[in-house]
N, C-alpha and C positions, 0 to 999 in steps of 0.2 A: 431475415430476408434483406439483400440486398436492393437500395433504392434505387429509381429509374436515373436519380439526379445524378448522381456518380459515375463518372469516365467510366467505358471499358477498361480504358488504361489504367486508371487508378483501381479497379476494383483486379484487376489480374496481378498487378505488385503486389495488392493487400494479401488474397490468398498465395502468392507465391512465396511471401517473406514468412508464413506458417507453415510452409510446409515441409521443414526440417523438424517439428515440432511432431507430426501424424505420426499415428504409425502404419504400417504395412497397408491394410487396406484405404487408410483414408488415403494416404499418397497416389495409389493406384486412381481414387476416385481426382484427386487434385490434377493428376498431368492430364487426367480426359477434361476436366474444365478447364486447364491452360491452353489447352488445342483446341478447345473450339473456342475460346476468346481471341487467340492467334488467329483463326478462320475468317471470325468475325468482321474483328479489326486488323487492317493489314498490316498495321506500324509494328505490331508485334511480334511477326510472323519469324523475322531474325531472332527475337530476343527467344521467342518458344525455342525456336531451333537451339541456340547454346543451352537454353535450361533444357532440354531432352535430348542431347549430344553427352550431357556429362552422365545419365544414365542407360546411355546405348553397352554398356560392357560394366552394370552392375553386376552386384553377384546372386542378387537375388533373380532367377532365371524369368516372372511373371513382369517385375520393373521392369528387362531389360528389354523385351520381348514388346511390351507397349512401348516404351522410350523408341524401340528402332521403327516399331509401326506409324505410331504419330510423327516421327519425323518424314517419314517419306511421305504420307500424306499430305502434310505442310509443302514440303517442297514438293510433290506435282502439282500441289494447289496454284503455286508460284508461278509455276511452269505454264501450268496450260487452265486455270481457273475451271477444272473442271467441277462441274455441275452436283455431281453425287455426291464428291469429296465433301463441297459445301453441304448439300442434304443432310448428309451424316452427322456434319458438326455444330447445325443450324441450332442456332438460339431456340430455346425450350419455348411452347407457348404461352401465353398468359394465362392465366384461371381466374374465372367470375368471383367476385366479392365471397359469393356464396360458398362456393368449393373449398376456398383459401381458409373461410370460417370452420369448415368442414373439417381441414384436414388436421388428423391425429401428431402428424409429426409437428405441426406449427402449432399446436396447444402444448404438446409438448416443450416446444422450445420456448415459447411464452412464460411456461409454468417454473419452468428451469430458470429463467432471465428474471421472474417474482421473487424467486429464491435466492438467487447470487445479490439481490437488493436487495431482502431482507435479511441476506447475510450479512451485507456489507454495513447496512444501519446496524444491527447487533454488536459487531467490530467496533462500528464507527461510541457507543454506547459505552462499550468495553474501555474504551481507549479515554473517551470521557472521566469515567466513571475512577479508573485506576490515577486517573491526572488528578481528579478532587479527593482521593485516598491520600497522595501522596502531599498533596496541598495543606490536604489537613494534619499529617502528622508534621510538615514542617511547621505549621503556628502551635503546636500544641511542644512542640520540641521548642519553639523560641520562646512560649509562654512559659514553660517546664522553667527556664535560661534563668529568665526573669522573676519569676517567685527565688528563684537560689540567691540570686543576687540581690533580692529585696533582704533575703533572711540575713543573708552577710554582713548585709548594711545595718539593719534592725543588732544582729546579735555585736557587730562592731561599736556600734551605737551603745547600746548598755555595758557594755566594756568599757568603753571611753566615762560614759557617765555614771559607771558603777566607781572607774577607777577616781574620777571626778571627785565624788562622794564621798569616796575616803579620804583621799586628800585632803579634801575642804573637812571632814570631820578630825583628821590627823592635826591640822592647823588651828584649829580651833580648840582643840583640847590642847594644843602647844600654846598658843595664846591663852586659854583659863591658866594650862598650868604656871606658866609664865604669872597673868597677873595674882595668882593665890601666892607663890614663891614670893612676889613683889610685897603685895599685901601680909603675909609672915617677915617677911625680912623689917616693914615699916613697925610693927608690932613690936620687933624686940629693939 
């Protein structure tokens, strides 16, 4: 439902800028709510006229037929402020708190507007939930990184100190063999 707070003129752009969007019947219901906001409000009364000018030679024969209708309407409005013209396209009544509770269609839309917001939280869930998926496989990928490169280090490391090891054991039996060589040579 639209609020008391909102311009006529803002609320006739709003529905007019969706109405490329309707199909067949809603469009039919949309140009009888641009005509009587044109009615209404008078600043708008030109702007209805080129939006129901561009559908006076649609091809759908029920468009066109309303499009030529509300235009003329509009314009004897202009003309001669007649009386009926305005009846016909008078602002709907108001409805008691009570009725408004009442009625089927606005629980319906209610029930509908529950659901596009607990669809949207769902989404919004969804979208959460695959951000912390992917967050995780990236630490678990840079942790994967990081064990490889500890290993590398680790098996480089005992390479280095294996090769170490021999060495040091290679020169040390070259030094025993050396001082036994010395100590045989002092012998003879």
């Amino acid at each position: 439902m639209i609020e008391d707070t909102i311009s006529m003129n803002d609320q006739y752009h709003v529905l007019q800028s969706h109405y490329h969007k309707m199909d067949y019947l809603g469009k039919i219901s949309l140009m009888s709510a641009l005509t009587k906001y044109a009615i209404q409000e008078k600043s708008l009364m030109s702007e209805c006229k080129q939006f129901l000018n561009k559908y006076r030679k649609d091809i759908n024969p029920e468009m066109q037929q309303r499009a030529i209708e509300y235009y003329r309407y509009i314009s004897e409005f202009e003309e001669t402020q007649n009386e009926v013209v305005e009846n016909v396209f008078d602002a709907m009544p108001t409805y008691s708190e009570e009725i408004l509770q009442q009625n089927i269609l606005l629980k319906v839309l209610k029930n509908k507007e529950k659901e596009n917001h607990q669809e949207e939280g769902l989404k919004i869930n969804m979208q959460n939930n695959q951000e912390n998926i992917q967050s995780n496989i990236n630490e678990n990928e840079f942790n994967r990184n990081e064990i490889k490169e500890e290993k590398v280090q680790k098996k480089d490391q005992f390479f280095d100190d294996d090769f170490f090891n021999q060495n040091n054991q290679q020169q040390q039996n070259n030094t025993t063999s050396k001082d036994n060589s010395k100590d045989l040579l002092d012998l003879l």
